[in-house]
N, C-alpha and C positions, 0 to 999 in steps of 0.2 A: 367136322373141323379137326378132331384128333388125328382121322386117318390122312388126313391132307398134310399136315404137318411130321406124320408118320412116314408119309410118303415120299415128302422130301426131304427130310433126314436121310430115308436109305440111299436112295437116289446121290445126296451129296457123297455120301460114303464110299456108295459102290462105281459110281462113273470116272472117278479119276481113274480107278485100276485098269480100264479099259483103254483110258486114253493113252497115247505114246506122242507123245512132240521131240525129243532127240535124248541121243544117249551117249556115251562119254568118247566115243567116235567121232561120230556130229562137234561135240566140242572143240576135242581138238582141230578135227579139218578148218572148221572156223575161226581158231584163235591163230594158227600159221598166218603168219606177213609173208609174202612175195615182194622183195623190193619192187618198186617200179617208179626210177627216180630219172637223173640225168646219165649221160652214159658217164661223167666225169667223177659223178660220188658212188657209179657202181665201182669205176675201175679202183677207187679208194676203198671200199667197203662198207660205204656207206660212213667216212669220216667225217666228210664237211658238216655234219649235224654239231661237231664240238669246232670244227676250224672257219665256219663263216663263208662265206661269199659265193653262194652257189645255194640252187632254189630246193634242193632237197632239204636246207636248214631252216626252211620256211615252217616245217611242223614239228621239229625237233630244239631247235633253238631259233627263233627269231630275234634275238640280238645281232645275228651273223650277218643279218643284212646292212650292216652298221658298216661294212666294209666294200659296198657298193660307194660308188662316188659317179658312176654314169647312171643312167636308164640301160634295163636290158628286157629280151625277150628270148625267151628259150622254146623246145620243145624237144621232146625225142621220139620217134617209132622204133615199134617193137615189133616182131612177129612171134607168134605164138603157132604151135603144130598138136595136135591135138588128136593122139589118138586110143579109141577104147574100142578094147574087142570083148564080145559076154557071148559065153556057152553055155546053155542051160536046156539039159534034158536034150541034145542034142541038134539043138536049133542057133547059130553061130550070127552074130548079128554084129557087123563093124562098122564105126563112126570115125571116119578119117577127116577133120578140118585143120586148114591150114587160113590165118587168117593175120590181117595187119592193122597192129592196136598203136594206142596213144597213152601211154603209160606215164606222160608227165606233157604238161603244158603252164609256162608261168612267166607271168612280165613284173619288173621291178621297176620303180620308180623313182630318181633318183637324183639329188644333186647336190654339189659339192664341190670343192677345190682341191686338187689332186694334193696340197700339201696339210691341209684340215681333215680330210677325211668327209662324208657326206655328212650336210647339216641335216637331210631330211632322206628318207626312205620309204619306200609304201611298196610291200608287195603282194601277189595273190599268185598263187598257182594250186595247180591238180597234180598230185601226185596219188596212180593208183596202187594200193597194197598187196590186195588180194583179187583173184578173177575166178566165180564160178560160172563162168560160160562153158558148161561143159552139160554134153546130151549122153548116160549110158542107158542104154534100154534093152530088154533081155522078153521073147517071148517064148509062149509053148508052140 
């Protein structure tokens, strides 16, 4: 019973040092946002999150929707070009993709009288941030 307990004592000790789950690289690449909104809040900078009426403010301010008075439905494509080249020990391996995404898709709901303003609003949309669709592979 002592060695069993002995045994995993070292064991808790000693196996985290072995293990590696991400390091301050890994971090960063995953805390970077890629907008991926309407083409209308890209060409603004991404403003309409403080100005309202456009579906990028759906996750930044949802009050904004307060200045819908129709029903709307949006979408934008994107293309994305993608490419990595790894050299390693002599061996050259390239991954060229060129592919056409959906970086935002969102419907409002909405009604109201152009001089009130909307009494009711409801919206839902996908806006994507970030995209690790990506393949680097390197062999001997």
């Amino acid at each position: 019973m002592k060695n069993t307990i002995k045994g995993m004592l070292i064991t808790c000790l000693f196996l985290p040092a072995s293990a590696i789950g991400q390091n301050e690289i890994d971090a960063l690449r995953y805390s970077q946002i890629q907008i991926g909104s309407t083409a209308r809040s890209l060409s603004m900078g991404g403003a309409f999150g403080a100005l309202g009426g456009d579906y990028s403010c759906l996750s930044t301010n949802p009050a904004g929707l307060g200045i819908y008075r129709k029903s709307d439905f949006s979408f934008t494509l994107g293309f994305a070009d993608r490419n990595h080249k790894a050299d390693f020990e002599g061996n050259r391996n390239d991954d060229d993709r060129f592919s056409l995404e959906l970086p935002h898709i969102g419907v409002v709901l909405a009604n109201g009288s152009e001089s009130q303003g909307s009494d009711f609003a409801f919206g839902i949309a996908y806006n994507r941030l970030a995209s690790f669709n990506n393949s680097i592979f390197f062999q001997r």
